[in-house]
N, C-alpha and C positions, 0 to 999 in steps of 0.2 A: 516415413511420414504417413498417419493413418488419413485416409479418406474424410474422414467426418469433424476436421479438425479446420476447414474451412477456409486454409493457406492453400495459396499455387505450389507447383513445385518447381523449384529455380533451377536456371539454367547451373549449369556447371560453369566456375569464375574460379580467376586468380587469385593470388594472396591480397596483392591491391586493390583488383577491385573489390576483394571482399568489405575490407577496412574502408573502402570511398562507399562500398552499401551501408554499412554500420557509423559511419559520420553521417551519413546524409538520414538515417532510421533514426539516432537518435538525436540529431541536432535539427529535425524539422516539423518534430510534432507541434502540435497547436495547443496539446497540455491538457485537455480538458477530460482526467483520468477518473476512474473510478471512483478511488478515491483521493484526486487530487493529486499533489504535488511531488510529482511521481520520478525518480531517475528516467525509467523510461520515454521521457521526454523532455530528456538535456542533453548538453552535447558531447561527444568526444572528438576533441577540438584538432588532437594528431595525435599519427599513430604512437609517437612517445609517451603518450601522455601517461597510457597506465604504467609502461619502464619504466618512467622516471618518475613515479608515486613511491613502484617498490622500489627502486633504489636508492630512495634517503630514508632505509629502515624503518619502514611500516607496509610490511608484506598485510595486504590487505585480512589476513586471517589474524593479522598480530594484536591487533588497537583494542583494550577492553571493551567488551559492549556495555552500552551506556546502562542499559538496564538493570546488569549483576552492579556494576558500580551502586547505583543508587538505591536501589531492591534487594540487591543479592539474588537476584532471580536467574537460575540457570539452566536455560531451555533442554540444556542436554537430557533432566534428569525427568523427561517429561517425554520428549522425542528420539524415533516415529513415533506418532501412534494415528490409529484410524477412526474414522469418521462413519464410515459404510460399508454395508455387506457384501458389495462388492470390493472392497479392496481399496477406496480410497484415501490416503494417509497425509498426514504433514508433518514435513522434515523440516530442520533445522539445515538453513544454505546459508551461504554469505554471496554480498554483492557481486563477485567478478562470476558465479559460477549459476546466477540468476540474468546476466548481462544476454544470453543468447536467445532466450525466452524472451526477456521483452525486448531486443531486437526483431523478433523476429515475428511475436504476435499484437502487440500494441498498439500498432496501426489499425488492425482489424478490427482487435477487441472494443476501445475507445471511438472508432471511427473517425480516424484521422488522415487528413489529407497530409500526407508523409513530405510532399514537397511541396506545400505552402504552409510556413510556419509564422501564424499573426504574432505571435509574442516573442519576451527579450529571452531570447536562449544563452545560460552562460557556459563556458568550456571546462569538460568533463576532466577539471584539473587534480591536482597531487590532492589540495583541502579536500576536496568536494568524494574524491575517494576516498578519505581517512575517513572523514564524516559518515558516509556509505559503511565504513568498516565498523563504525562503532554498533551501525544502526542493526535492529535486528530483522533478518531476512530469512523469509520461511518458502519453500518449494511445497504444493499440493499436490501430489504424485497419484498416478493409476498404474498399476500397472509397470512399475518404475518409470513410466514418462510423466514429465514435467508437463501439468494442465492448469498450472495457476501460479500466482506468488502475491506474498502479501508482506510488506514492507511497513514495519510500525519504529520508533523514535520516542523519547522524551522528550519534551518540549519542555519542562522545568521540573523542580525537587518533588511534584505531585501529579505533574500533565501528561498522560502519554498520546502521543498523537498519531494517529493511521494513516501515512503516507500513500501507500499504494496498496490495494488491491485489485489485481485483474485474472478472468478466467477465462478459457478458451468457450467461445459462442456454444460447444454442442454439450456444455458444461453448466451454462449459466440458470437452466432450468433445477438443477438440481436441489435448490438453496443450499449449498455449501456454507454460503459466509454464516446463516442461521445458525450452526453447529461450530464449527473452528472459531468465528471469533467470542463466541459467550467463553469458550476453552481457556482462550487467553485473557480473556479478561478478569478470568475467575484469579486466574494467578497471579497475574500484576496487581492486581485489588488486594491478594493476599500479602504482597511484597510491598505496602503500601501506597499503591497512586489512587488518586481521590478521586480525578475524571479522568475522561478519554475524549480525542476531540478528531474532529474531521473535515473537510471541504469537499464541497464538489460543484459541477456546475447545474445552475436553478434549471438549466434544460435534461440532467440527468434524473428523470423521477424516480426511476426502477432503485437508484441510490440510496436517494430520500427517500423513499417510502421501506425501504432495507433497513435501513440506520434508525429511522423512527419507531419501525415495529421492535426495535432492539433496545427500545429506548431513549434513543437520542432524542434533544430539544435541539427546534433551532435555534442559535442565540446571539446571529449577527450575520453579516455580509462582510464581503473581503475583496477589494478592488487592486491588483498590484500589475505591474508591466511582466513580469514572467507568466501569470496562469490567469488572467482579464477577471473576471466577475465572478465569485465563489460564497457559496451559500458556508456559515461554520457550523454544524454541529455537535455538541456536546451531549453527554450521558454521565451522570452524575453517579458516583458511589454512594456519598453522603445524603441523606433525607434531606436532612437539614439545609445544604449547599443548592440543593435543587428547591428546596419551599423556598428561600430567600428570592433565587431568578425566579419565581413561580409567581410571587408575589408584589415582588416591586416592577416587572416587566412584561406580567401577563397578564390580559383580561377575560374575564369569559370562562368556560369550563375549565379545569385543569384535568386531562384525562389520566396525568402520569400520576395521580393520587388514586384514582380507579386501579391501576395495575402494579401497585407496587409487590414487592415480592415475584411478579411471574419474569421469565427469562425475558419474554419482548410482548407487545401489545398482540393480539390477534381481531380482529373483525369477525 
């Protein structure tokens, strides 16, 4: 574990107590993720739960991901690749092998009190892993060590939605997301989806002000018993799909007509 990555370092535990740290890490967050609606802070309800996912024939690497299905988009033929001079890249992961990361940094990252969890947490069952399997899951690596992951989804035949992104604190200076998510989104826009959408909570600014220089509008609020009060924003492919929200829901300057064409707004 390096020094500047901001984690204690843990005692030496059993196999049990391992598994009673990792139900209590991931079934006690409070949710309120980076970007939102995060695995990271759901639960794993018992230790069967991931054996008995793959044992009714959906070994988590097995379930098409949603994305080739509807896009044909296949991250393989894209990844690794790198971001910075230093060495920083992103790999192509799946859910169970992202599971120790944010076990293990989520609390920090997010700022969460790990053992008071205000919202309905549901159990990290057989669905909720298939679901996870379809979804696509990317490792941010330095170094070969895992210093980020970033969790995106369809949301319908046109919607992709950014589920999670989180990065370890002596990382989050970097602007990372600046560079890797325009990467992906160049792709998925080419594989056809029209927008991209996101939550997070109105107390995370560094988010909003992230998402907005990238483009995003906001284009609603979202109040639900699993992740409490969430700002949504969208970022529009289409000119057109964006003048319409622009127009019938906005008043006042419209600045995303100033920056059309550039990757994200700047100051």
């Amino acid at each position: 574990m390096c020094p500047d990555d901001g984690v204690r370092p843990r005692p030496e535990r059993n196999e049990a107590a391992g598994a009673e740290e990792l139900r209590r890490e991931l079934g006690a967050c409070d949710k309120r993720l980076l970007l939102s609606r995060s695995v990271g802070a759901e639960t794993l309800s018992q230790d069967q739960d991931l054996r008995s996912a793959k044992g009714d024939g959906h070994e988590p690497g097995e379930p098409g991901k949603m994305s080739r299905f509807l896009w044909g988009i296949d991250w393989s033929e894209w990844l690794p690749r790198g971001f910075t001079d230093d060495g920083i890249e992103l790999h192509l992961s799946d859910i169970e092998s992202a599971l120790p990361f944010i076990s293990a940094h989520y609390g920090e990252i997010f700022e969460q009190d790990l053992e008071r969890g205000r919202f309905y947490s549901e159990p990290f069952d057989g669905a909720k892993l298939r679901y996870y399997g379809m979804a696509d899951v990317f490792e941010i690596k330095h170094a070969e060590r895992t210093i980020g992951v970033f969790i995106g989804t369809p949301s319908d035949w046109s919607t992709y939605y950014l589920r999670s992104m989180g990065l370890l604190p002596a990382y989050q200076g970097r602007k990372l997301p600046g560079v890797i998510l325009p990467f992906l989104f160049d792709r998925l826009a080419g594989g056809g989806v029209r927008r991209f959408e996101a939550d997070t909570s109105p107390s995370n600014l560094a988010t909003v002000r992230r998402l907005t220089h990238l483009g995003f509008n906001v284009t609603g609020t979202v109040l639900s018993e699993r992740w409490g009060a969430l700002l949504r924003l969208t970022k529009f492919v289409d000119e057109g799909a964006e003048d319409v929200f622009l127009d019938k829901f906005c008043s006042g300057i419209r600045y995303q007509r100033r920056h059309r064409g550039n990757q994200h707004i700047t100051q």
